[in-house]
N, C-alpha and C positions, 0 to 999 in steps of 0.2 A: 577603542580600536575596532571596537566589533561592527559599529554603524559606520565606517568609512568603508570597509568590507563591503557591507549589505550593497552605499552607496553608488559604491566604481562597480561591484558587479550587477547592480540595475541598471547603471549606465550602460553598458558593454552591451547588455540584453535589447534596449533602447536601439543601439547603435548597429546591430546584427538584427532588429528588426524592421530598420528604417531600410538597409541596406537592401534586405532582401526585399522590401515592399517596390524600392527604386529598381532594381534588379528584372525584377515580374513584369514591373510596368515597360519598362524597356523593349523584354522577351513580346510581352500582349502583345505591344505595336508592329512588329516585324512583323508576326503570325498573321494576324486580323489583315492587316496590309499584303501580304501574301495572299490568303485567303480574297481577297477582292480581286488581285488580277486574275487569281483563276476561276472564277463565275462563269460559268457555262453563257454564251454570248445571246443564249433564248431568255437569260432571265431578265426582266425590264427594268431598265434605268431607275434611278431613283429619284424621284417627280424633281421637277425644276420649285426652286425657289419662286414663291410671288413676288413679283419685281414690282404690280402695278393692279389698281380695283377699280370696277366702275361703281361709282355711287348714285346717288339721285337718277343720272341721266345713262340709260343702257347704253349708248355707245361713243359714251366720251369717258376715253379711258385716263385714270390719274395715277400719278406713281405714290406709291407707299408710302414715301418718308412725308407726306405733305400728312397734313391733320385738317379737320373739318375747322373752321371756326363757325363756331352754333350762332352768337349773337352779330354776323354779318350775313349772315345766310338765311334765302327764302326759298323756296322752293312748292310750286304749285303743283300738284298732278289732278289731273282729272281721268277719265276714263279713256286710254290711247293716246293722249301727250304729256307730257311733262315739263313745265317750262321755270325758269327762277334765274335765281344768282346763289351758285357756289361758290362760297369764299373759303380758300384751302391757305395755310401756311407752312415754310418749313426750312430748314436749310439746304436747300439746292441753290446752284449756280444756275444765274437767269438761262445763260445762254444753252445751258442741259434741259432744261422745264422747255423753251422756245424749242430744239431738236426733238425733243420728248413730244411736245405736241401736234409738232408738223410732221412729222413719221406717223404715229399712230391717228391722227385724226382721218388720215387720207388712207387707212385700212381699214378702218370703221367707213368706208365710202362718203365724206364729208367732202367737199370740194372748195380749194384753196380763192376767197374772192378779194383779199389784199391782208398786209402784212406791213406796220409800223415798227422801227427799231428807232430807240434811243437811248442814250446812256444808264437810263433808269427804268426805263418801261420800254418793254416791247407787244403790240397788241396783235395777234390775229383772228382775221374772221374768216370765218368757214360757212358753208351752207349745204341743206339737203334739201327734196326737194319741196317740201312742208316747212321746217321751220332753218332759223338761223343760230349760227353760234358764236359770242363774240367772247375771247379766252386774250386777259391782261395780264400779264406778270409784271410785277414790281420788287424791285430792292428797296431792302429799307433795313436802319441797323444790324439789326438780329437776324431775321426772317425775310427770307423771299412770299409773299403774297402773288397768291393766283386767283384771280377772279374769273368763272367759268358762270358765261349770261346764253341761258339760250331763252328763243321766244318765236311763236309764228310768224312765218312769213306771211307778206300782207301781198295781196297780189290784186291790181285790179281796185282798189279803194277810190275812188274819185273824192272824198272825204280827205284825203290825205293829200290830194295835190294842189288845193285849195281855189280859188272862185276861177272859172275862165274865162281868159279875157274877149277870146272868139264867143259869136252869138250868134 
């Protein structure tokens, strides 16, 4: 008799202090919540969330939820340029990665020189006034794949436009 006692009154004590824990937490939230609307309006926001990082390349910005892939990716620097292919993955929606890059490439000063869309791929190229930037995204199963190529512009190369025919 005496251990069913002990029993129901440890439960009871269990139960009066689950009650009071849920209780508290309740009371916190109001208080703390209160407490933030009245913050005097000189004290400073509290920092935004990183939505978005530049890696390899300073001003070609990528968003967060992409991941590097190491064994598709090369990337060159030298002293003042940096040129490669960033290969990022992730689950974005093509046509958010596509809005995502043509908003922000064109506030890093990149300027828009064409734009492919198709059911699967969408590529655009951007340019500054040294080098180029060519940014593919692809669907595929799982992952959306982004391929971010930048490289010097070649300006003036007679090597590249091959033998003339005038003499």
């Amino acid at each position: 008799m005496k251990v069913k006692y002990v029993t129901r009154s440890f439960a009871k004590m269990i139960a009066i202090a689950a009650l009071i824990f849920f209780i508290s937490g309740c009371w916190g939230g109001k208080f703390s919540k209160k407490y933030e609307e009245e913050q005097p309006s000189d004290v400073a926001p509290k920092s935004r969330k990183v939505t978005a990082v530049y890696y390899d390349f300073e001003d070609i910005l990528v968003p967060k939820e992409l991941s590097i892939v190491k064994n598709r990716t090369v990337v060159i620097s030298t002293p003042g340029f940096t040129s490669g292919i960033l290969t990022l993955k992730g689950r974005i929606e093509r046509r958010s990665l596509f809005n995502f890059f043509n908003n922000n490439m064109q506030k890093d000063n990149w300027n828009i020189l064409s734009q492919i869309k198709s059911p699967g791929t969408a590529i655009m190229v951007f340019q500054k006034a040294s080098r180029t930037a060519v940014i593919a995204i692809r669907d595929e199963q799982i992952y959306t794949y982004v391929e971010v190529g930048v490289a010097p512009k070649v300006i003036g190369d007679e090597s590249l436009s091959g033998p003339s025919l005038i003499e």
